[in-house]
Every structure is written in C-alpha cells, then in structure tokens.
Phi, psi and omega in degrees: 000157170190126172261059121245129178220133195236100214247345188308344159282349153265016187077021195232111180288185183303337185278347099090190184272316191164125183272124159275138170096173158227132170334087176303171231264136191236097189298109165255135212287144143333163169214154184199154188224094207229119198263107182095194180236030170238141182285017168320321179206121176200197200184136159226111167258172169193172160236103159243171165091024180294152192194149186195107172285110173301154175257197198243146161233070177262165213216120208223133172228125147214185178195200183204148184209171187203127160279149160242131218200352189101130182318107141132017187219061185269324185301314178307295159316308186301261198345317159320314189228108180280336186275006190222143177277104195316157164194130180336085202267009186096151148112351208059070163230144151218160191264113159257006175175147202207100142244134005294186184247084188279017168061199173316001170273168173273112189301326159308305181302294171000268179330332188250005177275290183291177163238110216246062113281000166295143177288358202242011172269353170043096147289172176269116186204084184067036165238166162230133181198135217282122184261321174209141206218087184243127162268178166032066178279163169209168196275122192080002155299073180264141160214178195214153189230133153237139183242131167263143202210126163309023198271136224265112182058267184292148168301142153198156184290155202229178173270049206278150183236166149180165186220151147278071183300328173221146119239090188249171186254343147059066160073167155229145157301194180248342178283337206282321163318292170303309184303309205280339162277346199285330179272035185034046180241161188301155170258343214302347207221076184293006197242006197262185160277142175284180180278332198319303199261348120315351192252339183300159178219150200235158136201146171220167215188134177306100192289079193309307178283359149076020180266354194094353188232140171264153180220085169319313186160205198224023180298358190272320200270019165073182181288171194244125182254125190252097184273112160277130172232116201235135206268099164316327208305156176281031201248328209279005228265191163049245217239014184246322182285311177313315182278328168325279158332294175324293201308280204312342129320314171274336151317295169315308172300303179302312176318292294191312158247338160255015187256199170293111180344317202258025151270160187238194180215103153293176185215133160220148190229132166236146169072016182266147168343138159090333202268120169316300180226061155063023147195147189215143176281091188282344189202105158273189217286132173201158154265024164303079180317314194280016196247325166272304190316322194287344172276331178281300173289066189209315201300107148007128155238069185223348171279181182279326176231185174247109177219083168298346201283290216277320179289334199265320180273315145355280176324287162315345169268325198269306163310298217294350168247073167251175192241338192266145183289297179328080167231162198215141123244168186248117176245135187237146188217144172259351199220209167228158224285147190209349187212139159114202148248120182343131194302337184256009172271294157355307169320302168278359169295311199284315173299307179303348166247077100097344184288149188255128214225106154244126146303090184246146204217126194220147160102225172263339179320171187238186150269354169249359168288319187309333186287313148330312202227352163247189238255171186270124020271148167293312156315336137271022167194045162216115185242152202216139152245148189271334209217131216284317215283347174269358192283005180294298167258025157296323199281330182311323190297297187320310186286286225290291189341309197273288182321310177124119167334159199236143198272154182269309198195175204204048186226191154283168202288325161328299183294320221282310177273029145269325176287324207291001201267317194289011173077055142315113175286100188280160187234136186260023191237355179028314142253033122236157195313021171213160176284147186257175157249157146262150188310163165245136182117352217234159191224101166217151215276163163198111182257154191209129182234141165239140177207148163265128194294172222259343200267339184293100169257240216285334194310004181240353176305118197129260188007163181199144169223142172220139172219130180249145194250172164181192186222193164177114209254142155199141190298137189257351174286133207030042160207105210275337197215061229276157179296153191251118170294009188225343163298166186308304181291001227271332154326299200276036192260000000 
C-alpha cells in the first residue's frame, strides 16, 4: 500500500496530494508622502508584517490484518512476516499486522480513539507495505484487512486503486495437470499465467465500525425504532450545532425512507435552557419524517449544564412505547455530565431494558466518558470527531452501521483489481445521494476481505498472486468537480 503518488507528469500538482511549504511573507511597501521639501505636512501609512500560510492536505493509513488458516500453523504464519510478531487470535485466525501498534489494547477501539494524524504514531505515510505475504495458501483459507484513512486538517476527495502484479502458474504438479485437463484448459505454458486469481473471491466494502466484518444490514430484524438524544448545551452553538442538525436529519431520512415501512424515530433534547427536568422529548416516535426533520431544526445550543444521564432516560421513556423489540439509540454529546444522574447509571438502566446505545462524541467528552453509557462491544458503538466539521459523518457512519454497510465491490480477485485499477471514486457520506469529500479529523474504515473457496481443488496448485491496494487524497475546497486521477486520459486533464 502506499499514499504517496508522484504525479507532476500528469498534471496533478502539489495541491494535491499535500500543499508542501508555505507562501512566504509577502511585503506590501509602505507608502509616505512629504508635499515640498519642508517637513511641515507630511503623512506615512503602511501595512506591514503580511503573511499567507499554506494548510496541510496528508493523507495517513493505518490498519489490521488477519489470516484465517486453520489451528495449529502459528510458527508457520510467523515465518511469513518476519518484521512483525504474528499472534495466535484462536479459532485458526491470526493477526498478521497492526498499525498502529497498540499492544495489549484493542486496535478497533484505538482507531477510533487516537488522533492518528500525529506524527509520533509512525502511520503508513508514503510506505509501502505488503499485508498479506502468504505461502501454502489452501481451499478455505482467508484473510481480511481494515485500512483506517486519515485525513489530515483539510477535507478531501479520496480515491481507492489496485493493480494485479503476478498471476503467475510457477510449473505443475501432476494432480495439478489432470485437473486443469480434466477442465479442458492448456498445460502447454509452465511460465504462463495461473488459476489462482480467477479463484480467490475478494469483497470490499465501507467498515463503518471498523470491526473486521462485512455486515450487510439488519434486514432479518424487522423494523427498527431510532431514539436522537441530541445535546442542547451552549457548548453546542455555532457549526457544531449546524453539523448535528445536518448529521440527525440524514440519519432520520435513511432510517425512515429508506428502511422498513413500519420503522420510527424520536427526537430528545438535554440541557437546553427552560427544560423542568434537563431533557424533553421533542417529537416522540413516528414514521413521519417531515414531523422529525421539523424538530431536529428546532434544536437549541443554550444550556447551561450536561445532563447526559437525564438525556438517555428521557430518550428511553419515548422508546418504551414502540411495539418492536428492536430499539436502538443514538446519542450525541460535547461535554461531560455535570447535572443529573450519571451517564453509567441511565446507561445500564437503558441497556437493561433491551436498547442498543451509540454513543458519538465531539469536543470535550472523552472516549471513556462515551463508554460509560454504550452498548458492548464499545468499539462498535462509540464514534468520535476529532474535528466539529466531521460530526455530519459520524452520524452518517451511525445510519449505515443500522442500515447496513455499503458494498465497494464483489468479484473475483482478477475482476476486483481490474475495477480498482480504473480508480473508485470513495464517498464520504454515505447517507447521502451525491458523493461528499471527507471530512478531517474523522477516522474511516475499508475492509477487503479474501478467501479461497473450500470447492477450489488441485487447478491452483503451484499458482502464486501479488497485488497491490493504495488511496489517493485531493483537496476539495474549490474543487467542486475533481478528475479521477487514475482514468486513462486524467494527463490530459
């Protein structure tokens, strides 16, 4: 993998990929004025000490990979990656790479946690390195990668790539000869291409929760009823109040129009000004959208204190009159609980009556305060923007997660890096209808899982495949309608 592309012979310059440098200080002269030769009237103004900074766009990866191979081949996998120590996760899976390296912690909860635009987390930042280095691959053998993607101060559009670098056939056995004639195919070329990469079946897909899993959706589970527990406080005002509104509105409409007929949505507000007891139920549960969208723009940034506690049970009286077993809420917060009852005693009052709790966290909240009060595993259901201008797609990551993820691609491993070769156009928005840039500060995931099916018999024997994946970040401010940097013609763009 690698997110450095060096490109000026295609016309796509520093702004880019990463404005280097900065516009040094650009002096405008004084001006004076002295009327005659006597200093009697005289006059000078100026500006001086003028500057213009370039901003930063980098583009930062990291990730986790894993084989599954079967119990009892941990020495055998170690052998494989000499720089990294493999290790036994049970089940015959092992974790064969990990950046960042989070020891005995959990790297999903991480990823969504740090802020891993620091330089001292030594990210995948213009390296390139090889994810899976497999010898003795066998039928039924799989592994999967989630790459977590960076983007560093400015928004931008991103990019997925990939190429097939070998499909090579390294000779035959002789079972491997009878199968490929018993399938009328030539033997004729032991230096030629293998089977191997027609056999592999690849799919990728947006990991919102950053878990290792594709999770199509909750479509088995009937309708879903969605309580917003949305944070009033005067902490929320300005573009911070604006992306909430925005996010919780596009959550509702995905919910809602595009979901199962019979699901609903509520709206609760905590800490805004005026409330008897520091949260109110603004819309309870309907499927009527324009009855929630008109309530969600209603929302406040005016109290005084944080009463997270007093929000979740709110939240939670207005679920208890849904008819469906399925309730889920979403709670978004900026600060830490300061009024009320405590986020983890509500919490388990809320868990304990069957609702599944996302926690999203913007501001001052921590990740263990968000942790307190949401549902298990906490790594799939607590999301953080580092940055106010991503909390749009936080909620978006929140509707997919409940919808179901969204597929990249399906094929084989030959098709799949033949589309990826042509440049996927990534989205960062997901739940809504035009492609977005992403945001900076927000942390999102893309899994690419491989597996050779268990029906692939001798025809692969031998056989060897190398690929490479990679990303490619450009800036999206004034640039409303950016070149796919990976089409044939985009030189001449």
């Amino acid at each position: 993998m690698t997110d450095e592309r060096e490109r000026d012979d295609s016309g796509i310059g520093l702004s880019r990929r990463r404005v280097l440098g900065g516009i040094g200080a650009i002096g405008v002269a004084s001006a004076g004025a002295a009327l005659g030769t006597t200093a009697y009237f005289s006059d000078g103004e100026g500006f001086a000490g003028n500057s213009l900074s370039a901003g930063e766009l980098d583009l930062k990866l990291d990730y986790k990979s894993t084989y599954t191979g079967g119990p009892g081949r941990l020495a055998e996998v170690d052998a494989m990656y000499p720089d990294f120590d493999v290790e036994d996760l049970g089940d015959g899976v092992y974790l064969t790479g990990e950046v960042p390296d989070v020891g005995s912690l959990d790297w999903t909860t991480k990823v969504q946690e740090l802020d891993l635009c620091d330089p001292e987390l030594n990210l995948v930042n213009g390296d390139e390195i090889p994810v899976f280095t497999l010898e003795d691959v066998k039928p039924g053998d799989s592994g999967e990668v989630t790459i977590s993607f960076h983007i560093c101060d400015n928004p931008a559009w991103v990019w997925m790539t990939g190429e097939l670098t070998e499909n090579a056939q390294n000779g035959y056995t002789e079972p491997e000869v009878d199968a490929l004639e018993a399938m009328g195919v030539s033997t004729d070329d032991p230096d030629g291409e293998g089977q191997l990469a027609d056999a592999i079946d690849v799919t990728v897909w947006y990991d919102e929760d950053c878990d290792n899993v594709y999770e199509p959706g909750r479509g088995d589970d009937g309708p879903v009823c969605v309580e917003l527990v949305l944070d009033a406080s005067g902490s929320m005002s300005g573009s911070r109040n604006q992306q909430t509104i925005a996010g919780a509105k596009a959550l509702a409409e995905k919910i809602l129009t595009e979901g199962d007929p019979d699901n609903q949505v509520g709206v609760t507000f905590f800490s805004a000004a005026g409330y008897d007891e520091s949260a109110q139920v603004v819309q309870s549960l309907t499927g009527d959208y324009a009855s929630v969208e008109s309530a969600i723009d209603s929302l406040p940034a005016d109290g005084g204190s944080t009463a997270i506690g007093e929000g979740l049970l709110t939240g939670q009286s207005d679920l208890e009159n849904y008819t469906h077993d399925n309730r889920v809420m979403v709670v978004l917060t900026d600060g830490q609980n300061n009024a009320g009852t405590a986020p983890a005693n509500a919490g388990d009052t809320v868990k304990n009556a069957g609702t599944e709790t996302y926690a999203l966290g913007v501001g001052g909240t921590t990740q263990a305060d968000l942790e307190e009060f949401a549902s298990e595993p906490t790594d799939e259901h607590v999301f953080f923007a580092v940055d106010d201008a991503a909390i749009e797609q936080v909620f978006a990551q929140v509707a997919e997660t409940l919808a179901g993820e969204t597929l990249i691609y399906e094929g084989t491993l030959r098709e799949t890096m033949e589309h990826l070769s042509e440049g996927v156009a990534l989205d960062g928005n997901r739940s809504s209808e035009a492609r977005e840039p992403f945001a900076g500060g927000l942390t999102q995931c893309i899994g690419l899982e491989w597996e050779l099916p268990i029906d692939v018999g001798n025809e692969v024997q031998t056989d060897s495949v190398s690929f490479d994946v990679g990303f490619y970040a450009e800036q999206s401010r004034h640039n409303d309608d950016p070149t796919n940097p990976f089409a044939a013609d985009s030189s001449a763009q």
